[in-house]
C-alpha positions in Angstrom: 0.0 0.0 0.0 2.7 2.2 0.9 4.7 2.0 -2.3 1.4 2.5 -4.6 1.2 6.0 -2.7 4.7 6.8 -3.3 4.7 5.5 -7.2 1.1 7.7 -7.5 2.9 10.8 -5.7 6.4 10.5 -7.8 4.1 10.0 -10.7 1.5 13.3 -10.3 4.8 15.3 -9.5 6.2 14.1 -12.4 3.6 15.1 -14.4 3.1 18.0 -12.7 6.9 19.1 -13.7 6.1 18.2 -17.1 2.8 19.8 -17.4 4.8 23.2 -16.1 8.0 23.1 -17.7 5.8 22.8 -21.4 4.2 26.0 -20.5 6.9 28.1 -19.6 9.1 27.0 -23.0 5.7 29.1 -24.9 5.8 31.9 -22.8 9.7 32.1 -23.3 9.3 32.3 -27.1 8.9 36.3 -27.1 10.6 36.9 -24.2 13.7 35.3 -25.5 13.1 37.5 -29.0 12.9 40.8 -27.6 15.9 40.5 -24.8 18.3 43.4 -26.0 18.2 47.0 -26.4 15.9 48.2 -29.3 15.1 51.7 -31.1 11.8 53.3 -30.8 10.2 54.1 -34.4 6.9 54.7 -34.0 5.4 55.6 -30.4 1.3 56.6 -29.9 1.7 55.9 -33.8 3.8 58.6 -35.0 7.8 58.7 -35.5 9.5 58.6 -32.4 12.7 58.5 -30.7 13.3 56.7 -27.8 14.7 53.4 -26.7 13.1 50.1 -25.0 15.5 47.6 -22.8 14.3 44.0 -22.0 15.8 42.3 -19.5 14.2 39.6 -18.4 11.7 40.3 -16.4 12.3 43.9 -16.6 11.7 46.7 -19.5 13.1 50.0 -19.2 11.5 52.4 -21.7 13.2 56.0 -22.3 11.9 58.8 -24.6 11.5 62.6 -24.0 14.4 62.1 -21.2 11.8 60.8 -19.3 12.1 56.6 -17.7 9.9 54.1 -17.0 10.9 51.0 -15.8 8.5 48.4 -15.4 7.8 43.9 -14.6 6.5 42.7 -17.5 4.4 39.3 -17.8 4.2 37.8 -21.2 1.8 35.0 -22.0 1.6 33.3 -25.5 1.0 36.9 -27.3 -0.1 39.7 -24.7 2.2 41.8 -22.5 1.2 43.4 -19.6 3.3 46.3 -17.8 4.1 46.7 -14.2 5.6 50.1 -13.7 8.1 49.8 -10.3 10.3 53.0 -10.9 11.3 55.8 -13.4 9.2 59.0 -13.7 6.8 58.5 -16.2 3.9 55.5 -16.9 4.2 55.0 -20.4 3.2 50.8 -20.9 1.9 50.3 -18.0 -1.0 53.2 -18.3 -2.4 50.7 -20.7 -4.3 47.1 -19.3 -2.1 45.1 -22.0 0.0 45.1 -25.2 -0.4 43.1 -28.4 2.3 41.5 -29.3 1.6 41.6 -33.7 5.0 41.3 -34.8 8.5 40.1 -33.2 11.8 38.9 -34.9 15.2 39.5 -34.3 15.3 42.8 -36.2 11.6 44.7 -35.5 8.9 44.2 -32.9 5.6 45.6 -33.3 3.1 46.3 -30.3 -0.7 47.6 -30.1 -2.4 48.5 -26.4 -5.4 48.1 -25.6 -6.5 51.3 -26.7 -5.3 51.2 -30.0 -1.4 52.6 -29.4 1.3 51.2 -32.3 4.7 51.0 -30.7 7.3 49.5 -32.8 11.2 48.6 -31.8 13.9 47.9 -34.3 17.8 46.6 -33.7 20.0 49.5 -34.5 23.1 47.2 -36.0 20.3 45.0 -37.8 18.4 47.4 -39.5 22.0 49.5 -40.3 23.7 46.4 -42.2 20.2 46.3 -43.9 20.8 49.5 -45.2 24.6 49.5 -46.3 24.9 50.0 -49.7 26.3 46.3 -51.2 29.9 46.7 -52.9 30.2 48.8 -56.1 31.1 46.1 -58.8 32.1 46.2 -62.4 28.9 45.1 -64.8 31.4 45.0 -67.6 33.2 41.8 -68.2 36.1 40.8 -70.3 36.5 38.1 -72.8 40.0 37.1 -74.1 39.4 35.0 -77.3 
């Protein structure tokens, strides 16, 4: 009797690590994308400079000299703010974020009211733009 309570007890906390250890590997998805230092574009939808740091748990957001630094919780596609510290509520004045777009180059969030913010990697989006190497489009045939 005693050992069909200890298999039933190894087995539910088995399960139990599984069960959690699945769900955490989604959540991680976006939070492992946006880790870094990105450019503000586009804030309340207009151009806009500024810059966003995740860190992870953490997001500090600086534009018009003015901080805030926030917890953020993201789960499967919706980020929600915390603000802890800085001097301004900028994400976390909103109920939640969108996340639309994220890859390693350009993120793309909506609030719930309706407020595009969009991030972009600095040394990503600058090798984008380098001009490729000038090369002849004349070639020579030696007969």
């Amino acid at each position: 009797m005693k050992k069909a309570i200890l298999v039933v007890i190894v087995f539910t906390f088995g399960l139990f690590l599984l069960v959690s250890c699945k769900s955490s590997q989604k959540e991680d998805k976006y939070q492992k994308i946006l880790k870094g230092k990105w450019d503000l574009a586009l804030w309340n939808n207009q151009q806009h400079e500024g810059v966003f740091v995740f860190k992870d748990s953490l997001l500090y957001f600086n534009t018009n000299y003015s901080t805030e630094i926030s917890v953020i919780k993201i789960n499967k596609d919706t980020l929600r703010a915390n603000r802890v510290g800085g001097n301004m509520t900028f994400l976390a004045g909103y109920d939640y974020w969108i996340i639309d777009k994220a890859d390693t180059s350009y993120f793309k969030l909506i609030s719930s009211e309706g407020n595009i913010t969009t991030g972009y990697k600095k040394k990503i989006y600058d090798e984008l733009l380098k001009e490729p190497e000038k090369r002849s489009d004349t070639a020579f045939i030696d007969l």
